[in-house]
C-alpha positions as CSV (number, residue, x, y, z in Angstrom):
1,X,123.0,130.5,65.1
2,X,125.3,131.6,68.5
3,X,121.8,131.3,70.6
4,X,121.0,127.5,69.8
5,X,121.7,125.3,72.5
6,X,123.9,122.5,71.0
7,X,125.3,118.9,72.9
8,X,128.0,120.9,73.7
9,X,126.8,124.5,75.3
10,X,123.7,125.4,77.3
11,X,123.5,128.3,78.5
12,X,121.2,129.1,81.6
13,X,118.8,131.1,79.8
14,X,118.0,128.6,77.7
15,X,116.3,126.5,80.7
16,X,114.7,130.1,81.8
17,X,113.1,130.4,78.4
18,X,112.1,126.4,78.5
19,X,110.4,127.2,82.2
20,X,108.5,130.5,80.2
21,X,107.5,128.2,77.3
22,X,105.9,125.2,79.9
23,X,104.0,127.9,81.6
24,X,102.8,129.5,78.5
25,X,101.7,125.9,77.7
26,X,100.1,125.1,81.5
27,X,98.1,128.3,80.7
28,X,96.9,127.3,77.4
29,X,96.1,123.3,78.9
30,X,96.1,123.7,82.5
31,X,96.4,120.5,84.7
32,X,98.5,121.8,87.1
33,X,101.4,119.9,86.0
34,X,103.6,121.6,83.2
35,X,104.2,124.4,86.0
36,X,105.9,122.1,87.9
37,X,108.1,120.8,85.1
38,X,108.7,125.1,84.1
39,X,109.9,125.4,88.1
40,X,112.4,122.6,87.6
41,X,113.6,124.0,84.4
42,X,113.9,127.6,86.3
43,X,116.0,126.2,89.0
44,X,118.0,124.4,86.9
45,X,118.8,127.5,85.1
46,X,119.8,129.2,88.6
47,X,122.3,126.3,89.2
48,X,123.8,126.8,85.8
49,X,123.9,130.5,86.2
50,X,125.9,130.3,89.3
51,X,128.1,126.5,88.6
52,X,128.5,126.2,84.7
53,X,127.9,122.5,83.7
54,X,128.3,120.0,81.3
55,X,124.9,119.4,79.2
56,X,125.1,115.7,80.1
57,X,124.7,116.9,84.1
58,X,122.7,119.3,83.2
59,X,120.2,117.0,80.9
60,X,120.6,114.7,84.3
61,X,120.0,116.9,87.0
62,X,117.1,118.1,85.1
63,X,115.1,114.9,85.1
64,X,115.7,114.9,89.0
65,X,114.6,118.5,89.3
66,X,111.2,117.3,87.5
67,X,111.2,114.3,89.9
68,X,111.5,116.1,92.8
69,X,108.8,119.4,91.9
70,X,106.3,117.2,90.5
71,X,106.3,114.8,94.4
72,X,106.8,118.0,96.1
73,X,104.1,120.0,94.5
74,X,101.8,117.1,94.0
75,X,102.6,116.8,98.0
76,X,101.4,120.4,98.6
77,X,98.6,120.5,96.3
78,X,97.7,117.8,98.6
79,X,97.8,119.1,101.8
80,X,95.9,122.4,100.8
81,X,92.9,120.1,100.1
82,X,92.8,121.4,95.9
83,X,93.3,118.2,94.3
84,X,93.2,114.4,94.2
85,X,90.5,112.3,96.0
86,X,88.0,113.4,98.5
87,X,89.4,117.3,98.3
88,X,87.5,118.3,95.0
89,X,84.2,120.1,95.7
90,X,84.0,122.0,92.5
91,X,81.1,121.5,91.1
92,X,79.4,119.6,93.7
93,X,76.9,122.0,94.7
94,X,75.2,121.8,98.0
95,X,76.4,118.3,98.6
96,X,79.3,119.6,100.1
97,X,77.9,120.8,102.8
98,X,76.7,117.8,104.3
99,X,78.0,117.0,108.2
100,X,77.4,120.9,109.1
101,X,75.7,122.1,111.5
102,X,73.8,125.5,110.6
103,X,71.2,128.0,112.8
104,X,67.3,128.2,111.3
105,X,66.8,131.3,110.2
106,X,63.3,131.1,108.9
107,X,61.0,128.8,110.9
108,X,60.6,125.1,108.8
109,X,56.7,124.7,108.8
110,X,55.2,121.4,107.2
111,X,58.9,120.6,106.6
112,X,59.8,123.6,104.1
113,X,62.3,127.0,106.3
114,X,65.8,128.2,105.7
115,X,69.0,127.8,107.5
116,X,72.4,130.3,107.1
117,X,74.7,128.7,105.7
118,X,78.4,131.1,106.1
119,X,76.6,134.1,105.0
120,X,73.9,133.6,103.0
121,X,70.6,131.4,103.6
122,X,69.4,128.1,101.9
123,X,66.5,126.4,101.4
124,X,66.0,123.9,103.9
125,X,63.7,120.4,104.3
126,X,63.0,118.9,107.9
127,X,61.1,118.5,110.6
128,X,59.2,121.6,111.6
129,X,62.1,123.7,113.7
130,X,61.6,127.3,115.2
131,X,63.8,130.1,114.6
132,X,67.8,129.8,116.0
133,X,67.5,125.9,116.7
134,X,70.9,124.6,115.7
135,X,70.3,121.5,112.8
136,X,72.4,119.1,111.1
137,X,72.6,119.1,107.4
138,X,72.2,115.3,106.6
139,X,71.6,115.6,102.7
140,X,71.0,118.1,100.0
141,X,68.9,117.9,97.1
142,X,69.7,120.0,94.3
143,X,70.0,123.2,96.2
144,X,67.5,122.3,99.2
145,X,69.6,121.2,102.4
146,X,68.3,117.8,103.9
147,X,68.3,118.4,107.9
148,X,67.5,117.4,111.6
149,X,67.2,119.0,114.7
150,X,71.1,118.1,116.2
151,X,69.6,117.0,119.3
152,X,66.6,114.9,118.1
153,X,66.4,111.7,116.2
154,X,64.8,112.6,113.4
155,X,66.9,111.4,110.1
């Protein structure tokens, strides 16, 4: 049993194979979490690799590693806008929209037209608007867009 890692000997693949076995496992319950924990254990394998060290330093400098991926990845998870409060728009549906301003694309008559939205057109509810007037999406209900004229002061 040579390939045990014991108090006295870890070898550096031994932290590689952990860093494999927490991604397997952030595949199988993802959370965006465990991968940070497999990156620590990865690095920490390269620094063993390259300066051999006692398992008490390594055991050590493994808790800091976790430390410092998980704040550094929660940090750029951050910034990209894919997690935590006020970025999450999965699910949200047409709500997210809301604050843009959009081009009629099919004239709203007795408040009922269609605005482009990116590349594809919505259903839209509002004042009655000709075609190519610029409007504000103030609302959406269920997949109809709430919206006024950007100039006027209809709300």
């Amino acid at each position: 049993m040579d390939w045990l890692p014991t108090l006295e000997r870890v070898a550096p693949w031994h932290w590689w194979v952990l860093g494999a076995l927490l991604l397997i496992l952030e595949v199988a319950a993802p959370g965006v979490f465990f991968v940070w924990i497999a990156l620590a254990a990865f690095a920490l394998g390269l620094v063993v690799f390259v300066l051999p060290l006692p398992v008490a330093v390594q055991l050590l400098l493994f808790a800091v590693f976790c430390v410092a991926s998980v704040v550094l990845g929660r940090r750029y998870v951050g910034r990209l806008g894919l997690g935590g409060e006020g970025g999450d728009t999965l699910n949200t549906g047409a709500s997210r929209l809301v604050g843009r301003t959009v081009t009629v694309t099919a004239p709203i008559v007795n408040g009922v037209g269609r605005v482009r939205v990116g590349d594809s057109d919505w259903r839209a509810r509002g004042p009655d608007t000709p075609v190519g007037t610029s409007v504000l999406i103030v609302a959406a209900e269920g997949n109809t867009l709430i919206v006024r004229e950007v100039s006027g002061s209809w709300v």
